[in-house]
NUPANU-317603 format. One record per residue (C-alpha): chain; x, y, z. Coordinates in Angstrom, 1 decimal. Layout:
PT, A, X, Y, Z
...
//
This chain:
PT, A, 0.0, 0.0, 0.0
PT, A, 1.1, 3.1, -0.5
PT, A, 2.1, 5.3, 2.6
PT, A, -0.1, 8.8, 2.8
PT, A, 1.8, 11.6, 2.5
PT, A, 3.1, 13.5, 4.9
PT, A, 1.2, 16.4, 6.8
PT, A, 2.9, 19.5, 5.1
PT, A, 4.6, 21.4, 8.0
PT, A, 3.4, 24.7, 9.1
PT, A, 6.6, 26.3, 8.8
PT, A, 9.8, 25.3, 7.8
PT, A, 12.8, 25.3, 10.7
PT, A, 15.5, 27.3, 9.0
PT, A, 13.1, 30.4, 7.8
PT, A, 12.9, 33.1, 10.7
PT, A, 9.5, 33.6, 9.7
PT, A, 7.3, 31.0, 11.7
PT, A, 4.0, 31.4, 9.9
PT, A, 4.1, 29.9, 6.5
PT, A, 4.0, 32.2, 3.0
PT, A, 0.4, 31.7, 2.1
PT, A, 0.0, 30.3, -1.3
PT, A, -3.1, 29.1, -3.2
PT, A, -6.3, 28.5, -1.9
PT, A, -8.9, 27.1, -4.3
PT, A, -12.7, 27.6, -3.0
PT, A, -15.9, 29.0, -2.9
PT, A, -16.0, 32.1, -0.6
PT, A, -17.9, 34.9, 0.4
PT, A, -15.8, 37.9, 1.3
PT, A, -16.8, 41.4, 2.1
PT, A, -14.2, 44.0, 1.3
PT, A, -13.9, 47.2, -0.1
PT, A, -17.5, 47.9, 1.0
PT, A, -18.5, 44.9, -1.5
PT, A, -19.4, 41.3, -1.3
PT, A, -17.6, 38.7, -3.4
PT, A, -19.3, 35.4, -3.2
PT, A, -18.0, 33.3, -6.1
PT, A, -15.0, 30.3, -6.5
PT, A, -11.5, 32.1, -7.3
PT, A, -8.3, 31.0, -6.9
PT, A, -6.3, 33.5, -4.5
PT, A, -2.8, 34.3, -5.9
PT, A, 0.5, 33.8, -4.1
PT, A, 1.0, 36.3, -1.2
PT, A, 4.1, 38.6, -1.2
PT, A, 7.2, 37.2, 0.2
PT, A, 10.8, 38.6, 1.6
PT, A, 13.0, 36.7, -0.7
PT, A, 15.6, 37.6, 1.9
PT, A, 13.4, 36.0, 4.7
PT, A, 12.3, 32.9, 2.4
PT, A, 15.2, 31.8, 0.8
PT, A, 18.5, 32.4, 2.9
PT, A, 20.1, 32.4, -0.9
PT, A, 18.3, 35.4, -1.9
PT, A, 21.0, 37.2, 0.7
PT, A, 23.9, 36.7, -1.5
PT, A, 24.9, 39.4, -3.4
PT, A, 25.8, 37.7, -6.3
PT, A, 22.4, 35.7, -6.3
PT, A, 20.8, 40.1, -6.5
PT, A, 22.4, 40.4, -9.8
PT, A, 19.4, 40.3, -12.8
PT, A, 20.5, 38.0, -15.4
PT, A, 20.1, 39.4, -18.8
PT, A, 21.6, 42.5, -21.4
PT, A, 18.5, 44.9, -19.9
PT, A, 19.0, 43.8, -16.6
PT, A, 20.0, 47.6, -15.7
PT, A, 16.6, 48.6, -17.9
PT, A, 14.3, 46.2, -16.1
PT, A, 15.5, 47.2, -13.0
PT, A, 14.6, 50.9, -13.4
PT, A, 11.4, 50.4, -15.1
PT, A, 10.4, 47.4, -12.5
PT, A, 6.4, 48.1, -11.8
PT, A, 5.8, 46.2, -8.3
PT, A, 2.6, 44.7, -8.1
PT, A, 1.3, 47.3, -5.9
PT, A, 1.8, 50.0, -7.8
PT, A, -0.1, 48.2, -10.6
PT, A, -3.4, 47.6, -8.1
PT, A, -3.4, 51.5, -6.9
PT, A, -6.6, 53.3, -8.7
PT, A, -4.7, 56.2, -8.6
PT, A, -1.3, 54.9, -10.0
PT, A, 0.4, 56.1, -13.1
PT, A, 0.5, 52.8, -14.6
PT, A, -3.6, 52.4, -13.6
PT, A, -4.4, 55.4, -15.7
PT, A, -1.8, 54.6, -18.3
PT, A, -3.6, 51.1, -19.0
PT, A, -7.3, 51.7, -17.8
PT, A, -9.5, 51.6, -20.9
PT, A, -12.9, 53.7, -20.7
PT, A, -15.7, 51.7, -22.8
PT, A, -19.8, 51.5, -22.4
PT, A, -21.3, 49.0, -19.9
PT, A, -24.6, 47.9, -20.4
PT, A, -26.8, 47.8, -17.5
PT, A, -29.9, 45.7, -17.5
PT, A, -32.4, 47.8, -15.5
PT, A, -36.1, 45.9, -14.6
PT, A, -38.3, 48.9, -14.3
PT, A, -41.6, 48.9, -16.3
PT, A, -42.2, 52.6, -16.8
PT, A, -38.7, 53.0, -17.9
PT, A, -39.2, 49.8, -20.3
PT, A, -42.3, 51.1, -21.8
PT, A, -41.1, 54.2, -22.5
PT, A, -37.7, 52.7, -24.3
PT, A, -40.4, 50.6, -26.7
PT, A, -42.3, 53.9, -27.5
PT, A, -39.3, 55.4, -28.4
PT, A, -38.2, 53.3, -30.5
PT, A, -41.5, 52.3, -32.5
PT, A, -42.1, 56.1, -32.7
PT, A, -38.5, 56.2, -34.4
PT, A, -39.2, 53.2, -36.8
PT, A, -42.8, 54.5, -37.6
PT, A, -41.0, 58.2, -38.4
PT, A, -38.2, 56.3, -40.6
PT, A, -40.7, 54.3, -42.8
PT, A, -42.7, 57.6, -43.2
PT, A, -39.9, 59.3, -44.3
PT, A, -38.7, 57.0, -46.5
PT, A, -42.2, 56.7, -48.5
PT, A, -42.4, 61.1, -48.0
PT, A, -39.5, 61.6, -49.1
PT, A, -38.7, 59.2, -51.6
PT, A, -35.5, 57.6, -49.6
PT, A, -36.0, 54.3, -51.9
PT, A, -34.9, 56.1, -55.1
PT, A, -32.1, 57.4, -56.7
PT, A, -32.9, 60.8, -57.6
PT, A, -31.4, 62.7, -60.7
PT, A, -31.9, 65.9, -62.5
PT, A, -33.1, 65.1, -65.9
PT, A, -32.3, 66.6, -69.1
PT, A, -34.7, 68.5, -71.3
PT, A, -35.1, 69.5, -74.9
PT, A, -37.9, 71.8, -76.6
PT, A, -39.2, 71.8, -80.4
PT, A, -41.2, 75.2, -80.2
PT, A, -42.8, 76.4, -83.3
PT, A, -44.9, 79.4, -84.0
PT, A, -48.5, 79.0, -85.4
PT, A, -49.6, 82.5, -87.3
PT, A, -53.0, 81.9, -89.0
PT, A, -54.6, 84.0, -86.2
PT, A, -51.7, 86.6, -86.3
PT, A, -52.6, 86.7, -90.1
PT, A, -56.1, 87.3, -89.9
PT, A, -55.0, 90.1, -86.9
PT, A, -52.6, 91.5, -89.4
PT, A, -55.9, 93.4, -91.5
PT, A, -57.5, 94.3, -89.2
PT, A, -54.1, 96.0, -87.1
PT, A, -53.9, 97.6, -91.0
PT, A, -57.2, 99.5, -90.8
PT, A, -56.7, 100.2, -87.4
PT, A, -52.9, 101.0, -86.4
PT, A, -52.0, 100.2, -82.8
PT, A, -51.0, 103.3, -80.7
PT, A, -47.6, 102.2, -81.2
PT, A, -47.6, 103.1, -85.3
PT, A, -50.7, 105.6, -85.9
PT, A, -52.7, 106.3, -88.4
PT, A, -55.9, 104.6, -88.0
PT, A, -58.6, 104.3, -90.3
PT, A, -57.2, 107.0, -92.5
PT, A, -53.5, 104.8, -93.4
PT, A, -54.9, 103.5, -97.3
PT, A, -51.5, 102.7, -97.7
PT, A, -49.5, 99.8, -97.7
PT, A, -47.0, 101.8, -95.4
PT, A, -49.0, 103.6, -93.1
PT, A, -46.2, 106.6, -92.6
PT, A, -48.1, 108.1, -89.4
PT, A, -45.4, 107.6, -86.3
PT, A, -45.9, 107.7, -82.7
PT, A, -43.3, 110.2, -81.1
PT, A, -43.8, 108.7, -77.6
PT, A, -42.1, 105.4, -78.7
PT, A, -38.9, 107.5, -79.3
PT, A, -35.7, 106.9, -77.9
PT, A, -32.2, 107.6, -78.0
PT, A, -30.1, 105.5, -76.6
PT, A, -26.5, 107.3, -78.2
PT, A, -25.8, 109.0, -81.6
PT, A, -25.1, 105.5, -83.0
PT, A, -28.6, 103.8, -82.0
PT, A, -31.5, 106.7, -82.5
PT, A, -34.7, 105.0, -82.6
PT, A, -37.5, 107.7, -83.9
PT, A, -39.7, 107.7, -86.9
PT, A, -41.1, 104.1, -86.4
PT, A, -43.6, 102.9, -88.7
PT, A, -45.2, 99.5, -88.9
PT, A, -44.9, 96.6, -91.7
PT, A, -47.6, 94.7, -92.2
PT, A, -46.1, 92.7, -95.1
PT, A, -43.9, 89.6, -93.1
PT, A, -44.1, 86.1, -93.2
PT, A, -43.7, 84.4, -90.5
PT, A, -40.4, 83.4, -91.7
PT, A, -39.4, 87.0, -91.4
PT, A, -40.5, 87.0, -87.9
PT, A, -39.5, 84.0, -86.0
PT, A, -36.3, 82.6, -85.6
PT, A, -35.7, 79.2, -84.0
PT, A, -32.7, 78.6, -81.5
PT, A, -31.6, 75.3, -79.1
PT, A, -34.4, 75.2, -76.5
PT, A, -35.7, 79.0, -77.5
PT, A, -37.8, 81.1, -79.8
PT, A, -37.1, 84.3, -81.1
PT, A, -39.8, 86.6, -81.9
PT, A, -39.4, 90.0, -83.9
PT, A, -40.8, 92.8, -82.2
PT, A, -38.8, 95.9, -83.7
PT, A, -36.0, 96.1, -86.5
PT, A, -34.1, 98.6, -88.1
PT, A, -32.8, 98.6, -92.1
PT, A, -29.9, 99.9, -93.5
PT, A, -28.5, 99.5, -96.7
PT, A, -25.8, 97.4, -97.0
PT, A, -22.3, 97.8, -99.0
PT, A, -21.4, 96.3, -102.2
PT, A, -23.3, 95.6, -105.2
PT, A, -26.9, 95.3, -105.8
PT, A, -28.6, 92.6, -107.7
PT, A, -31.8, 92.2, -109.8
PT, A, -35.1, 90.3, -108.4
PT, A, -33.5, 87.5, -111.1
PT, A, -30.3, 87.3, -109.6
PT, A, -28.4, 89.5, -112.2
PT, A, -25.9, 91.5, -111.1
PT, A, -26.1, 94.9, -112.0
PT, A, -22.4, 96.6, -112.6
PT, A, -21.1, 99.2, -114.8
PT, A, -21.4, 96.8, -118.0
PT, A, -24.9, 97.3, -117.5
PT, A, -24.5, 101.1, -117.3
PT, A, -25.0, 101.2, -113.7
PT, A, -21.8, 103.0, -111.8
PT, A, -21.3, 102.3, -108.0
PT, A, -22.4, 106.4, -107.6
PT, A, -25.5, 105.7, -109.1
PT, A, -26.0, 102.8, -106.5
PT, A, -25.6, 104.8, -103.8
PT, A, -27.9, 107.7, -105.2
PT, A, -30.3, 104.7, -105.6
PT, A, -29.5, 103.6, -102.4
PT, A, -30.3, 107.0, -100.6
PT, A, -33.3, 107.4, -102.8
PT, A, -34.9, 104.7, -101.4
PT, A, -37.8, 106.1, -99.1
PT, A, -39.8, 104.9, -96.2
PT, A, -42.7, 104.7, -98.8
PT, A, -40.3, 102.3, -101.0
PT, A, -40.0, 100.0, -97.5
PT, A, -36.4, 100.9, -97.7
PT, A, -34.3, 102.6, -95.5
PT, A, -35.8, 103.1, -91.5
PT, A, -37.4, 101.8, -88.0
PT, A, -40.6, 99.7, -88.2
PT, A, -42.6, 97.6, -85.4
PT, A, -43.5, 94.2, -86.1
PT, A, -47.5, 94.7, -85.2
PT, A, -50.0, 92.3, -83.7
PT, A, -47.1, 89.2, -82.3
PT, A, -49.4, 89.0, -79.1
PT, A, -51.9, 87.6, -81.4
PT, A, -49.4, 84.4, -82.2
PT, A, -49.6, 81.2, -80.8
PT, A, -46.4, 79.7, -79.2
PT, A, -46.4, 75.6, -79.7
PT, A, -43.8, 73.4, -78.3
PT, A, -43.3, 69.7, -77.9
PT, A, -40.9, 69.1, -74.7
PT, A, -39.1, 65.7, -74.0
PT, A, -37.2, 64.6, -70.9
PT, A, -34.5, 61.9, -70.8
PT, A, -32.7, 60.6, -68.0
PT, A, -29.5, 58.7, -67.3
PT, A, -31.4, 55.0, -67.3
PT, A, -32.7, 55.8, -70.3
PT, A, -36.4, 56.7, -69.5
PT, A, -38.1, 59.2, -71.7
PT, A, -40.8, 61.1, -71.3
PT, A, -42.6, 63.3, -74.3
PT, A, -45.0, 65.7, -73.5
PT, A, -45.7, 65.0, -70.1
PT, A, -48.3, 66.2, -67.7
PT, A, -47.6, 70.3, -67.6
PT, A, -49.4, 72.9, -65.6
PT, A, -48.8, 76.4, -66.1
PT, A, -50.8, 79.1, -63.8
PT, A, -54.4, 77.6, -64.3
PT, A, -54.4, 76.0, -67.0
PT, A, -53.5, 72.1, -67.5
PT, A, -52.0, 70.3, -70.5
PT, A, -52.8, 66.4, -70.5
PT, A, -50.2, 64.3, -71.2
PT, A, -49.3, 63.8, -74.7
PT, A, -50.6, 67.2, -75.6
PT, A, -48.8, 69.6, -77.0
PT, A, -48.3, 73.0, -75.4
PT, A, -50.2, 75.6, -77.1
PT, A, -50.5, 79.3, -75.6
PT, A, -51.2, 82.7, -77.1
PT, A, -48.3, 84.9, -76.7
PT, A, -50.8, 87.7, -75.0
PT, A, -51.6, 85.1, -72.4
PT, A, -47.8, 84.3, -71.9
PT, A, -47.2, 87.9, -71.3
PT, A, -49.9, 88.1, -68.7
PT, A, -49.0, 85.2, -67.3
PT, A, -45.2, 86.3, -66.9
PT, A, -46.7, 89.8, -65.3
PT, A, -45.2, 91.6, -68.5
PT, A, -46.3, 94.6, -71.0
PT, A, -44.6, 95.4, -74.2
PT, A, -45.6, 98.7, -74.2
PT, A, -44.3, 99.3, -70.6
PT, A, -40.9, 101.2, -69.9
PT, A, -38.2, 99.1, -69.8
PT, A, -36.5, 100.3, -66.6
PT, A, -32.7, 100.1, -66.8
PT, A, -31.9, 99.7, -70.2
PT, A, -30.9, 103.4, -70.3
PT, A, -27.5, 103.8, -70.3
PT, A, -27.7, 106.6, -68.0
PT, A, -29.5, 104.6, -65.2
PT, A, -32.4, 106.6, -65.1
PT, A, -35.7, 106.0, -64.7
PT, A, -36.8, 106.4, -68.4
PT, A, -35.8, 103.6, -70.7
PT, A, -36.9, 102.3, -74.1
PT, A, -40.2, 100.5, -74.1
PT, A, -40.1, 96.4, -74.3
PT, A, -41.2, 96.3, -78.1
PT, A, -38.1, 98.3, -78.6
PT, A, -35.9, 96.8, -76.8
PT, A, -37.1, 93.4, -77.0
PT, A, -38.1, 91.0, -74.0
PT, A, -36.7, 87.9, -72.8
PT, A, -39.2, 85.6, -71.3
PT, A, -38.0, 82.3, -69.2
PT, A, -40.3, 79.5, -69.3
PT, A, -39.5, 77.1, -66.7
PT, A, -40.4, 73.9, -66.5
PT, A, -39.7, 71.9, -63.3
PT, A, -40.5, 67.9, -63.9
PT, A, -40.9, 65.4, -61.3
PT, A, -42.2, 61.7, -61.0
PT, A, -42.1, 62.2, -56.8
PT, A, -45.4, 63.7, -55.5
PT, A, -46.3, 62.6, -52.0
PT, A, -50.2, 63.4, -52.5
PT, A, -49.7, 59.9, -54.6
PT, A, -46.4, 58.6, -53.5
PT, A, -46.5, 55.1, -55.7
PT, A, -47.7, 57.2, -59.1
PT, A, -44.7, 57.7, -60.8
PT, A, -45.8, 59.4, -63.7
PT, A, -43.6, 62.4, -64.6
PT, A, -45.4, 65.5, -64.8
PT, A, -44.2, 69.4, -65.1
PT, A, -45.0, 72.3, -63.3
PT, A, -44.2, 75.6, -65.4
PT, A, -43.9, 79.2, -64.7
PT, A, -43.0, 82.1, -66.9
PT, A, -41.4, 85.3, -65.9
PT, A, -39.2, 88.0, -67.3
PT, A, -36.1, 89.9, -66.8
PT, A, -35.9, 93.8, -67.0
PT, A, -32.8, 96.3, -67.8
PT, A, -31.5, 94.3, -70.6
PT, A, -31.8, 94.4, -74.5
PT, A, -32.9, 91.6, -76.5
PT, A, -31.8, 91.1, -80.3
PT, A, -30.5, 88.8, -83.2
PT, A, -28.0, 91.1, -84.4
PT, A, -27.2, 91.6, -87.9
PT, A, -28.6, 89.6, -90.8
PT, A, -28.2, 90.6, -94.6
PT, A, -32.1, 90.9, -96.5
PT, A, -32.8, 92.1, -99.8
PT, A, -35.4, 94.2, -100.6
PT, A, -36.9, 95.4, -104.2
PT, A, -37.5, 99.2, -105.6
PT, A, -40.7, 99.9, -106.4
PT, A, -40.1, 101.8, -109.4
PT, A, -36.9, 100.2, -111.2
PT, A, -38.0, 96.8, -109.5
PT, A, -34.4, 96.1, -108.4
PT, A, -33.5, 94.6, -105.5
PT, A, -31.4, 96.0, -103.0
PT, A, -28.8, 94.7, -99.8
PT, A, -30.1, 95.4, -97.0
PT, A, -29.0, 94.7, -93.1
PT, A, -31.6, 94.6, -90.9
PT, A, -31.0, 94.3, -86.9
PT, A, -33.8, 92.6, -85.1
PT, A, -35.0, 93.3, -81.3
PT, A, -37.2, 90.5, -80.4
PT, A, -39.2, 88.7, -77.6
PT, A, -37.2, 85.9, -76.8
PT, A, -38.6, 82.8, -75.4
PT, A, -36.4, 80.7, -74.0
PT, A, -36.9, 77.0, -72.2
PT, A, -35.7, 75.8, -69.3
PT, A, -35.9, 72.1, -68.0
PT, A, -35.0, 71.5, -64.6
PT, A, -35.9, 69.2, -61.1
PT, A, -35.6, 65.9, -60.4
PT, A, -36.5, 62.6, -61.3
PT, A, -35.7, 59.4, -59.5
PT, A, -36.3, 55.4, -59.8
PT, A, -35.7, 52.5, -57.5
PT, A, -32.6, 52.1, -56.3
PT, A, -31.8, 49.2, -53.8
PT, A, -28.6, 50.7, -52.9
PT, A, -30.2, 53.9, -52.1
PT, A, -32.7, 52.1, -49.9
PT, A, -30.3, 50.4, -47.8
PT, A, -28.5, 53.5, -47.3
PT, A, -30.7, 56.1, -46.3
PT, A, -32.0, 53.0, -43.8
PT, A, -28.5, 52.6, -42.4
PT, A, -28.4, 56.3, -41.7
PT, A, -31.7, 56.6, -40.4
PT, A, -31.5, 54.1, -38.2
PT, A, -28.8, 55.7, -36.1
PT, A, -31.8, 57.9, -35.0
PT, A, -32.9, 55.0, -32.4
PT, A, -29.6, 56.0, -30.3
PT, A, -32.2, 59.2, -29.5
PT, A, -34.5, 56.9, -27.8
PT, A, -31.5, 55.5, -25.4
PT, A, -30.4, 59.5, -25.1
PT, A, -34.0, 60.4, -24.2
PT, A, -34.8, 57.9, -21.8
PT, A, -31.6, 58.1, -20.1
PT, A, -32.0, 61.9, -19.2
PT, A, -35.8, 61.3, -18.6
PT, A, -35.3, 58.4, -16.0
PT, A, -32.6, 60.3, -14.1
PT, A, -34.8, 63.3, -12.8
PT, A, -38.1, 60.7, -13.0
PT, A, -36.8, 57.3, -11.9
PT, A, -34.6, 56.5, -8.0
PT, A, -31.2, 55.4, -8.1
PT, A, -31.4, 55.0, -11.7
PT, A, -28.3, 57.2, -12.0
PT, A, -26.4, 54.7, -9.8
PT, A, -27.3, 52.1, -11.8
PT, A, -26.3, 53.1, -14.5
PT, A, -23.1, 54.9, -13.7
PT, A, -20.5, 53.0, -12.3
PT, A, -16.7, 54.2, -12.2
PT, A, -15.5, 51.4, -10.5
PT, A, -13.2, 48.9, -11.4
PT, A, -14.0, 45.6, -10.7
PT, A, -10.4, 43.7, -11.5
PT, A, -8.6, 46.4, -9.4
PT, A, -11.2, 46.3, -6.6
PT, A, -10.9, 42.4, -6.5
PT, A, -7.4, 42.3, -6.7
PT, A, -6.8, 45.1, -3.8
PT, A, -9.5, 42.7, -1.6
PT, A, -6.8, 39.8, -2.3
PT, A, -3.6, 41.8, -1.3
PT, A, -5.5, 43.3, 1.6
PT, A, -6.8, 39.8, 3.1
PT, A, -3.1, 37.9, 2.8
PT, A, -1.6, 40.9, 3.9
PT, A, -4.2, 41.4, 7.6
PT, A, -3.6, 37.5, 7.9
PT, A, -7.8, 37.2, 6.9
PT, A, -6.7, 34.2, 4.4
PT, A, -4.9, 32.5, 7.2
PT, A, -7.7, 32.9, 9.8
PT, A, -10.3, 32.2, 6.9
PT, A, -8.8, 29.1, 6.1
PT, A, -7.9, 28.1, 9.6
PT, A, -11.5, 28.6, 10.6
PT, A, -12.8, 26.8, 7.7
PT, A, -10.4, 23.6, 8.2
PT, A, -8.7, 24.2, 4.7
PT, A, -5.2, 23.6, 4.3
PT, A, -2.8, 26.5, 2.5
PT, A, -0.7, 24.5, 0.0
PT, A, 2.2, 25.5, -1.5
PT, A, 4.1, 26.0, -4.4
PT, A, 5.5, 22.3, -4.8
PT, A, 2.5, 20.5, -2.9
PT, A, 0.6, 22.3, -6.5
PT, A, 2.7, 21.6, -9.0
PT, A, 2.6, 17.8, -8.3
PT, A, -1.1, 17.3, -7.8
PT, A, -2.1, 19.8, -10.9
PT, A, 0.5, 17.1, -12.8
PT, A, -1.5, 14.4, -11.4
PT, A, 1.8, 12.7, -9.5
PT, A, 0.0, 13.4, -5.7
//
C-alpha cells in the first residue's frame, strides 16, 4: 500500500518567519471587502514574500544580480505589483481603458417608455422614406424643346391692325397705304448718336419666316427692326448682277440707295405689329441617365393644365400676362444713363424664361410615378434683346431692283428651361438612407436616459459606475493575505494552505 503523505509542516525550521508564506487556496467564498461582497469560486494568488526571509540564498549578493543585457533597464522600469493595483497609480491610468457597460435595469415605466421610443422612431423612418422618396435614386433630368410658332390668327389680326394701327404706329382708319407713314413720337428713344430709334412705322407685309427665328431650347420673336443698306453691289429680283457693264456705276448705287424712301419699304425703323396675337407651340421631352423618356408630359402652367401627350399651345398675350409683362411698358434700366426712363419692351425686345420643373415624386400619390411638369414664366428687366445683324434684300418699287439690306432685329425671346428631379428604385439607395436613419434609435436610449434620471430613483447609480472591478478584487486579495484574513479564513474553515510544490505535483497528477 502506498504510505499517505506527509502532513505539510506549518513552517519550515531554518526560515525566521514562523508562519508559512500563504499560497493558493482554491474555494468557494464569500468575502466582504472594499465595502463589496464577493461570493463566487477564485483561486487567491501567491502572497508577497521577503526573498531575503524565504530563501536564505536570496542574501547573496551575487544571487541580487538580474541575469540578462536589460538587466539595468528592467530594473529601473520594474512596476511592483502594488503600484499596478493603486486606482490612482500612473500605470492604472496609463492602462485603464474607458468603454460603455450595459446595465440591464427591470423597471416597467422606464421599459415602456424605451419601446415607444423606438417604435415612434421606426414609424417616423418608414414615413420618411415613402415622403420623401429615400428608396430612389434621384437625378436631375435633361430637357429638350421643339417650339414652333402657329400665325393663321396673327394673319387674320394682321388686317385688321392695317385699318386700325396700334397706338404704337398711328394712323388709324385713315392709313390707305400699304406703309401707313403716321409715327408715334412717344415710342422714341435715343439710346447714343449710333442707335437713335424715332420715326417708327409698322410693316404689315412679313411672313412668319421673317418674324421667328428658332434657337436650341428657345424662340425668337421680332418685335422691332431697323434697315440699313448694305455695302457692295446690288442685284436684280432674277439674280443678275447689275455693274457698270450694265451702265449702272457704283455712284449711281448709292444715289439709288439714298433714294430709297420709307414709302419704298427701304431705309428706317418699323414695329412688327400684332405678335401678341401668335400662338407659341412646343413639344418638350425629358431623358434621364437610365434611359427613360418622357414626351410631352403632364404640364401645368398658372391655371391652366395640359394632359399628357398634348402639345403645349399658348397665345403669346396670355404668356405675357402670365409672366406679369407689357410690351408697351418702360423698360427700366436699359438706359445707359441709369435713369428711370428707358426704351419701351417692343423696342428693346423681351426675354421671357419658361420654366419647366419635372418630377415623377409627388407625395399626394407617392406610388404614381408618372412624370409631370409644373411651369412658370417670368421676365427679366434692364437688358436688351436682339439677333443682331442679318443681310435681307429688298426690291424698288419703281426700277423693281432689289437691293442689300441689313436689318437688326429686337425681339421677344422665349427661351426654355428644363429642370428638377426625377428618381427610380434604387436598392442601394434604400439600404443607405435605412443605415443612416436608423442611427436615429440611439435618441431613444439618449432620451430615456436623461428622462429616467430626474423621473426614476437610483437610476443614475445604476447606470453609472466608475468602479473597477479587476482592481477592486485584486486590492481585496492583497488586503486579506496581507491582515492574515486568508490565514484565519482558512484556519476557521479547516482548509489547508498548500504551497508551491505541494501544486505543482497534484495539478500534474503525481500526488
Amino acid at each position: 500500500p502506498i504510505p499517505p503523505p506527509p502532513p505539510v509542516a506549518s513552517h519550515r525550521a531554518d526560515v525566521p518567519n514562523p508562519d508559512p508564506p500563504p499560497r493558493l487556496v482554491d474555494d468557494s467564498v464569500s468575502l466582504n471587502c472594499c465595502g463589496r461582497v464577493y461570493g463566487k469560486r477564485f483561486r487567491f494568488p501567491r502572497a508577497k514574500v521577503n526573498p531575503a526571509e524565504s530563501d536564505p540564498r536570496a542574501s547573496d549578493p551575487a544571487t541580487k544580480k538580474m541575469p540578462g543585457r536589460f538587466a539595468a533597464f528592467r530594473k529601473r522600469f520594474a512596476i511592483s505589483k502594488d503600484e499596478m493595483i493603486k486606482a490612482d497609480s500612473k500605470w492604472t491610468k496609463l492602462c485603464t481603458y474607458t468603454t460603455a457597460k450595459k446595465v440591464k435595469i427591470v423597471n416597467a415605466k422606464v421599459a415602456l417608455f424605451h419601446k415607444g421610443m423606438i417604435l415612434a422612431i421606426i414609424g417616423y423612418i418608414l414615413a420618411n422614406l415613402v415622403a420623401s422618396f429615400g428608396y430612389m435614386k434621384v437625378e436631375a433630368p435633361f430637357g429638350s424643346t421643339n417650339a414652333y410658332i402657329s400665325d393663321s390668327s396673327w394673319s387674320t389680326t394682321q388686317a385688321t391692325l392695317k385699318a386700325s394701327n396700334p397706338i404704337y404706329c398711328p394712323g388709324g382708319t385713315s392709313c390707305t397705304t400699304t406703309d401707313c407713314s403716321g409715327t408715334n413720337s412717344t415710342y422714341d428713344y435715343t439710346y447714343s448718336a449710333n442707335y437713335v430709334y424715332n420715326t417708327n412705322y409698322c410693316e404689315y407685309d412679313l411672313d412668319i419666316g421673317d418674324v421667328l427665328t428658332k434657337g436650341e431650347s428657345a424662340a425668337f420673336i421680332t418685335t422691332y427692326y431697323q434697315d440699313k443698306p448694305a455695302a457692295g453691289a446690288y442685284v436684280s429680283l432674277h439674280g443678275t448682277e447689275y455693274t457698270s457693264a450694265n451702265g449702272v456705276t457704283s455712284t449711281a448705287a448709292e444715289s439709288n440707295f439714298n433714294g430709297l424712301g420709307a414709302g419704298n419699304k427701304a431705309t428706317g425703323n418699323y414695329f412688327v405689329p400684332g405678335i401678341e396675337e401668335m400662338y407659341l407651340n412646343f413639344d418638350h421631352t425629358v431623358t434621364t441617365s437610365w434611359d427613360d423618356t418622357t414626351t410631352n408630359a403632364k404640364m401645368t402652367l398658372g391655371s391652366k393644365t395640359y394632359a399628357k401627350g398634348e402639345t403645349v399651345s399658348i397665345k403669346i398675350q396670355d404668356l405675357l400676362t402670365e409672366a406679369g409683362a407689357d410690351l408697351d411698358s418702360v423698360n427700366i434700366g436699359a438706359d445707359p444713363s441709369g435713369s428711370t426712363t428707358g426704351p419701351y419692351y417692343r423696342i428693346s425686345g423681351m426675354h421671357l424664361k419658361f420654366e419647366m420643373e419635372y418630377s415623377n415624386m409627388n407625395r399626394e400619390t407617392p406610388f404614381n410615378h408618372d412624370v409631370h411638369a409644373n411651369a412658370k414664366v417670368s421676365y427679366t428687366t434692364g437688358t436688351w434683346n436682339s439677333l443682331g445683324p442679318k443681310i435681307v434684300y429688298k426690291q424698288h418699287d419703281t426700277d423693281k431692283e432689289v437691293y442689300r439690306y441689313q436689318r437688326y432685329a429686337y425681339t421677344l425671346r422665349i427661351s426654355f428651361v428644363a429642370k428638377g428631379s426625377i428618381g427610380v428604385f434604387d436598392w442601394f439607395t434604400l439600404f443607405l438612407n435605412l443605415a443612416v436613419a436608423l442611427g436615429l434609435t440611439g435618441v431613444a436610449i439618449t432620451v430615456v436616459d436623461m428622462v429616467s434620471e430626474f423621473f426614476v430613483d437610483d437610476f443614475a447609480d445604476k447606470k453609472y459606475d466608475d468602479r473597477n472591478e479587476w482592481l477592486t478584487l485584486q486590492a481585496c486579495m492583497e488586503n486579506a493575505i496581507e491582515t492574515g484574513m486568508l490565514k484565519r479564513y482558512a484556519a476557521k474553515r479547516g482548509i489547508q494552505i498548500l504551497g508551491d510544490k505541494k501544486l505543482e505535483r497534484m495539478q500534474s497528477g503525481s500526488g
